[in-house]
VEXLOLO-424125 format. One record per residue (C-alpha): residue in one letter; chain; x, y, z. Coordinates in pm, whole numbers. Each point is the difference from the previous one (the first is absolute). Last residue first. Layout:
   residu   chaine        x        y        z
        A        A        X        Y        Z
...
END
This chain:
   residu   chaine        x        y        z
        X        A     5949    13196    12259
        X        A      122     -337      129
        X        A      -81     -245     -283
        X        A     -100     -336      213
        X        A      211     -301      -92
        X        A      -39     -400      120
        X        A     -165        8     -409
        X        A      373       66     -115
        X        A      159     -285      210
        X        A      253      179      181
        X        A      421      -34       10
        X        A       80      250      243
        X        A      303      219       31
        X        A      141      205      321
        X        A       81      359       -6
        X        A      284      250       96
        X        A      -26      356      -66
        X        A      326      159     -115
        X        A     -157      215     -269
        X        A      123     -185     -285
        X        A     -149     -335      174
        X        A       97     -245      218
        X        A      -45     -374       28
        X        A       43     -196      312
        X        A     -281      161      212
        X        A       16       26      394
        X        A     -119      366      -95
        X        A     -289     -133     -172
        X        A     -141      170     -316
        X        A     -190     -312     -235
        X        A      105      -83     -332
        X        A     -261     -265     -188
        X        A      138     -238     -227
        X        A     -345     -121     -151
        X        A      -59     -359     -107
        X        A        3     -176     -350
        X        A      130      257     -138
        X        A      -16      395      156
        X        A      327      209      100
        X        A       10      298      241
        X        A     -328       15      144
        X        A        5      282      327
        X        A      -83      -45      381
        X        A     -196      -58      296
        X        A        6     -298      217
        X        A     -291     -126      198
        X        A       34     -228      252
        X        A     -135     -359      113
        X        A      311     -198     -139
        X        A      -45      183     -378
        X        A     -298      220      -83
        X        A       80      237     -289
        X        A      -11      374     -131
        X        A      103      186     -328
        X        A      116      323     -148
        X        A       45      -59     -391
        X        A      326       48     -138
        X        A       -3     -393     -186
        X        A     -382      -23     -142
        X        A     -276      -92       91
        X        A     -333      -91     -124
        X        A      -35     -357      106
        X        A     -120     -171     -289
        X        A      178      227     -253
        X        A      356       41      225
        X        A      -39     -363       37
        X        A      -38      -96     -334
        X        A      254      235     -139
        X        A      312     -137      278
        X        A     -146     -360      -55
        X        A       96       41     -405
        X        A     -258       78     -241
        X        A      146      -55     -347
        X        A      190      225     -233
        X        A      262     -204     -130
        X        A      353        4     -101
        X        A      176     -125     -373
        X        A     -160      226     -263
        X        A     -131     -100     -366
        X        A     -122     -336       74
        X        A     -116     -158     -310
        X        A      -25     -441      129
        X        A      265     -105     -216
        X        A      206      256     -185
        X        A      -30      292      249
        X        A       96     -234      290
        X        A      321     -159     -176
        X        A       80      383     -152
        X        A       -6      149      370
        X        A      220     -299      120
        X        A      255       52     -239
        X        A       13      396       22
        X        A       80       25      383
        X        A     -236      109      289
        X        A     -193     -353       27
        X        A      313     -136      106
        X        A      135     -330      -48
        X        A      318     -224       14
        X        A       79     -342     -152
        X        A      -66      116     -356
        X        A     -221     -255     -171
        X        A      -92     -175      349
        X        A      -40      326      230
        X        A     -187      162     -281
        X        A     -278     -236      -37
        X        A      -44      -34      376
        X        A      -39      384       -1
        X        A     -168        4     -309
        X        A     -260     -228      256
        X        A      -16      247      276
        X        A     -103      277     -218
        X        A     -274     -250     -134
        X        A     -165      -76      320
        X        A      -28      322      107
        X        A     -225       67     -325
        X        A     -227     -328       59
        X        A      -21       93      374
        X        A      -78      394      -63
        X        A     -272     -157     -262
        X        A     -124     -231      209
        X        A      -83      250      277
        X        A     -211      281     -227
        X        A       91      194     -276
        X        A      315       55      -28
        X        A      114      206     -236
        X        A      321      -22     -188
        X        A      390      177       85
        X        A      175     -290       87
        X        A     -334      -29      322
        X        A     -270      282       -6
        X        A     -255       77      240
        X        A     -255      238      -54
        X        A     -143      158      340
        X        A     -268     -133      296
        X        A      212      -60      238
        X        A      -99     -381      176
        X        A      -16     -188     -316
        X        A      367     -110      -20
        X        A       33      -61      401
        X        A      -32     -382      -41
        X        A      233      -19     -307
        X        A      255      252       99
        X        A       45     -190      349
        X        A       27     -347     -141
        X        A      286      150     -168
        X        A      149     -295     -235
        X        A      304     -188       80
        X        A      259     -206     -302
        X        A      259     -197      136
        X        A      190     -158     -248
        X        A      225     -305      -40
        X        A      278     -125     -219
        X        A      226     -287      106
        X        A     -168     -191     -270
        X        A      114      218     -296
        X        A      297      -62      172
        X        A      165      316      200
        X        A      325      252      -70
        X        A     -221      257     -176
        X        A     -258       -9      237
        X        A      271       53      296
        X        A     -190      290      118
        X        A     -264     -207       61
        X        A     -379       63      -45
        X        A     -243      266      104
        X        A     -335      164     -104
        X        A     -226      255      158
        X        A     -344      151      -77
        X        A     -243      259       74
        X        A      312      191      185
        X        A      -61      255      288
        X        A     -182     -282      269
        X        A      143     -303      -88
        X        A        7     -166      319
        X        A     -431     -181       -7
        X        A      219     -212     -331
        X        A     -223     -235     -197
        X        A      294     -241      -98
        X        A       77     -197     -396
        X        A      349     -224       11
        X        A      170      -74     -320
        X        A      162     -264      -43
        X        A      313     -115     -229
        X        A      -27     -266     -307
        X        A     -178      314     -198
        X        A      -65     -129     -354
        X        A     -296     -147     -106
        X        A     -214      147      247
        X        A      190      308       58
        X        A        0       40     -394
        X        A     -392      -67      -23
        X        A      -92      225     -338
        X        A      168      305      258
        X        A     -336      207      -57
        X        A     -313     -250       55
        X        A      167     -271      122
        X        A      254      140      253
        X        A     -259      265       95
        X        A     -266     -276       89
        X        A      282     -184      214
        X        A       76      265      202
        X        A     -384      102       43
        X        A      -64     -361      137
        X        A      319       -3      236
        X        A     -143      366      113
        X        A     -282     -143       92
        X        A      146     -303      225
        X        A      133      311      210
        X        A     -324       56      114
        X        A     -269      250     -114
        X        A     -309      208      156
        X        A     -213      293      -40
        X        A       -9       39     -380
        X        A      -73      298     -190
        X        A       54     -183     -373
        X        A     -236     -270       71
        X        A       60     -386       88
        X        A      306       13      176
        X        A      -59     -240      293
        X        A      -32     -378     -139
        X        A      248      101     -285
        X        A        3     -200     -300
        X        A     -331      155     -233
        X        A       30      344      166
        X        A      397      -42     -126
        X        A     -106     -135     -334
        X        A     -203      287      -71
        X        A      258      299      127
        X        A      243     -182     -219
        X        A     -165       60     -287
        X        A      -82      350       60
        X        A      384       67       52
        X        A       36     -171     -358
        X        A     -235      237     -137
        X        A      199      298      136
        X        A      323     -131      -99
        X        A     -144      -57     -313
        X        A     -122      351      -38
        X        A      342      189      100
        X        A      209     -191     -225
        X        A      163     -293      102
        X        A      408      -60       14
        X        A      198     -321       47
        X        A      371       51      -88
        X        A      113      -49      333
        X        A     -177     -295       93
END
């Protein structure tokens, strides 16, 4: 696998393959902005990519497993993949890989309305992001078995994803749950705010936004203090349970 390398218009055309066989497979992908998918998908999508760029290596090959999650926990990283530290020590057998997708960058990728780029190419709609996430995480199952490490800040790993699929950078630029809900709900951490909780109403300041807002509220019975010596108590709030407090 390590000497396979496409140019720039085959990988392109093979992408376009895939995207066909996948609406022909999947019962729930069956356009590029799609609104729902199973883990079975990404089975399907594995075994296109194997085909149509790896000429079927994990399927002739691979005597260990490979396990294939939507993750709602990945909330910074598109895409995550572990195996053993031992991989070096196991049987080909022994060998297994957990590989999790962001459920959370796919359902929030059309909510900002900006250019989203994945290894350093456009995506342009939900497929796309998938298709692109998907590949990081395979060079990182690729890597792990020629080299028994990986890390898609070193030299080998950035030549494996250039060579087969044309990444030229190794982060993304998707819409994380931090964007989406600043967008959606149109605030952002400093911003004065207010809240209902136990039949009162507490007043206070965002500190941190993801999938909820840490909200710091004065209280002199408060645990937390700040570089004034004011003491305050923290709230974890659903972001539409806020009010801005101008």
């Amino acid at each position: 696998m390590i000497d396979i390398k496409y140019d720039l218009e085959d990988i392109k055309n093979k992408r376009k393959t895939i995207k066909k066989l996948l609406f022909e497979r999947s019962i729930n992908i069956k356009a590029d902005n799609f609104s729902k998918i199973e883990d079975n998908d990404l089975y399907i999508l594995f075994e296109l990519y194997d085909k149509i760029f790896l000429f079927s290596w994990f399927k002739e090959n691979f005597k260990g497993k490979i396990i294939l999650k939507l993750s709602k926990q990945l909330s910074r990283a598109a895409g995550n993949t572990k195996t053993s530290k031992c991989i070096a020590e196991m049987k080909p057998e022994e060998i297994k890989f957990e590989i999790k997708i962001s459920l959370n960058h796919l359902i929030n990728f059309n909510k900002v309305d900006r250019i989203k780029y994945v290894g350093g190419i456009e995506a342009a709609s939900v497929l796309d992001g998938l298709m692109l996430i998907f590949e990081h995480e395979i060079c990182h199952v690729i890597e792990f078995l020629i080299y028994h490490k990986s890390s898609c800040s070193k030299k080998n790993f950035k030549n494996l994803i250039y060579n087969i699929f044309g990444h030229v950078e190794s982060t993304h630029k998707l819409i994380g749950v931090k964007e989406a809900n600043m967008s959606i709900f149109g605030m952002r951490p400093g911003d004065n705010v207010k809240f209902m909780a136990e039949g009162r109403t507490y007043n206070g300041f965002i500190q941190k936004i993801n999938t909820r807002a840490t909200v710091m509220c004065f209280d002199e019975r408060g645990r937390y203090i700040d570089e004034f010596g004011r003491r305050l108590t923290k709230f974890y709030v659903p972001l539409e349970s806020l009010m801005k407090d101008d």
